[in-house]
C-alpha positions in Angstrom: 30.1 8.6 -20.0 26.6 9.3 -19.4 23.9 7.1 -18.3 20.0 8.2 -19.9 16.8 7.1 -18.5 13.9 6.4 -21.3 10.6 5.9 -20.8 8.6 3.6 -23.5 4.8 4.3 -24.2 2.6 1.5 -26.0 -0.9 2.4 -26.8 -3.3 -0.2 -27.1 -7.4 0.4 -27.7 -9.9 -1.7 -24.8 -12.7 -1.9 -26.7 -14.7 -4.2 -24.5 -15.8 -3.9 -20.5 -14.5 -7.4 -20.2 -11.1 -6.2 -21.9 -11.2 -3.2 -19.4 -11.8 -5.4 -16.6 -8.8 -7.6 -17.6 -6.6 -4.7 -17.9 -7.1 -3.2 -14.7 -6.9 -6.3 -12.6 -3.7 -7.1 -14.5 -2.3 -3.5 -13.3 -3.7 -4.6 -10.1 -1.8 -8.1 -10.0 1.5 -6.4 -11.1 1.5 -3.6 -8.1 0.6 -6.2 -6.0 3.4 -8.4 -6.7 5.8 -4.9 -6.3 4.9 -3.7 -3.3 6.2 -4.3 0.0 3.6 -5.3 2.0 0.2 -7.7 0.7 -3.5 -7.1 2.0 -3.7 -8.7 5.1 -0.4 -8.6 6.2 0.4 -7.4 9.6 2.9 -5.4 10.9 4.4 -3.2 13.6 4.8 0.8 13.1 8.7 1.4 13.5 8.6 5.0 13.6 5.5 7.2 14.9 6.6 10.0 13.6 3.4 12.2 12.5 1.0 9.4 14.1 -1.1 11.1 16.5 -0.8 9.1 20.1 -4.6 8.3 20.1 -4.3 6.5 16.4 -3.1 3.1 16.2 -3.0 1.6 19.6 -0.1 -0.9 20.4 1.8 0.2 16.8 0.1 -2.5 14.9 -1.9 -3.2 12.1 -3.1 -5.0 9.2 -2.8 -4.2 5.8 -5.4 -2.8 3.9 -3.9 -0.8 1.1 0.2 -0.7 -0.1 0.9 1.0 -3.7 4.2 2.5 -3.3 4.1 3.5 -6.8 1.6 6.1 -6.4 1.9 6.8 -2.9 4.0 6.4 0.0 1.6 5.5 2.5 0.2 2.2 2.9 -3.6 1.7 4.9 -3.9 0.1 7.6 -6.8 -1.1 10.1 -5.9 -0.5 13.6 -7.4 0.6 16.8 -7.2 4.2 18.0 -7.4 4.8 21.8 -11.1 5.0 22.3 -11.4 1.4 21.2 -12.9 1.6 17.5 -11.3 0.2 15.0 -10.5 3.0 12.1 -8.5 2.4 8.4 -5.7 5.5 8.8 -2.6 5.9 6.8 1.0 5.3 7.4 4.2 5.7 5.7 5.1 2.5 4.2 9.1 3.1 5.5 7.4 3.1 9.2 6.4 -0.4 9.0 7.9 -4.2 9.3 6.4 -7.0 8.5 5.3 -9.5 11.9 5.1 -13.3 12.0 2.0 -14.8 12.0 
């Protein structure tokens, strides 16, 4: 027995901004809806492993960016240890979810 991956291609022509427009926030709402963590979510760094100590202060954060798909980091907006909140990158296995 074997077991074979295929990959499907459709083409389809946008011929219209507003048919662009749709098409990307449509690819937008469907990576959404698949990643692991949503925009605004917050949650606590699990593992600091290549975090330097003075980024991301207290291990949390809030989402600002999670598209395992093409990447697996998600953004997040923290505090680093001179106060200032920065946007710095994490890997999306680091990170659980916290209660609001």
């Amino acid at each position: 027995m074997i077991t074979l991956t295929e990959t499907k291609t459709t083409e389809r022509t946008l011929e219209t901004r507003e048919a662009i427009a749709e098409h990307v926030h449509a690819e937008f709402e469907r990576r959404q809806a698949a990643a692991p963590f949503q925009t605004g979510d917050r949650v606590r760094i699990t593992s600091r492993a290549g975090i330097p100590a003075e980024f991301m202060v207290g291990d949390v954060g809030t989402v600002m960016l999670c598209d395992p798909e093409f990447s697996p980091l998600t953004y997040l907006l923290g505090v680093n240890a001179q106060g200032m909140t920065i946007q710095f990158p994490v890997q999306t296995t680091s990170l659980e979810r916290v209660a609001d």
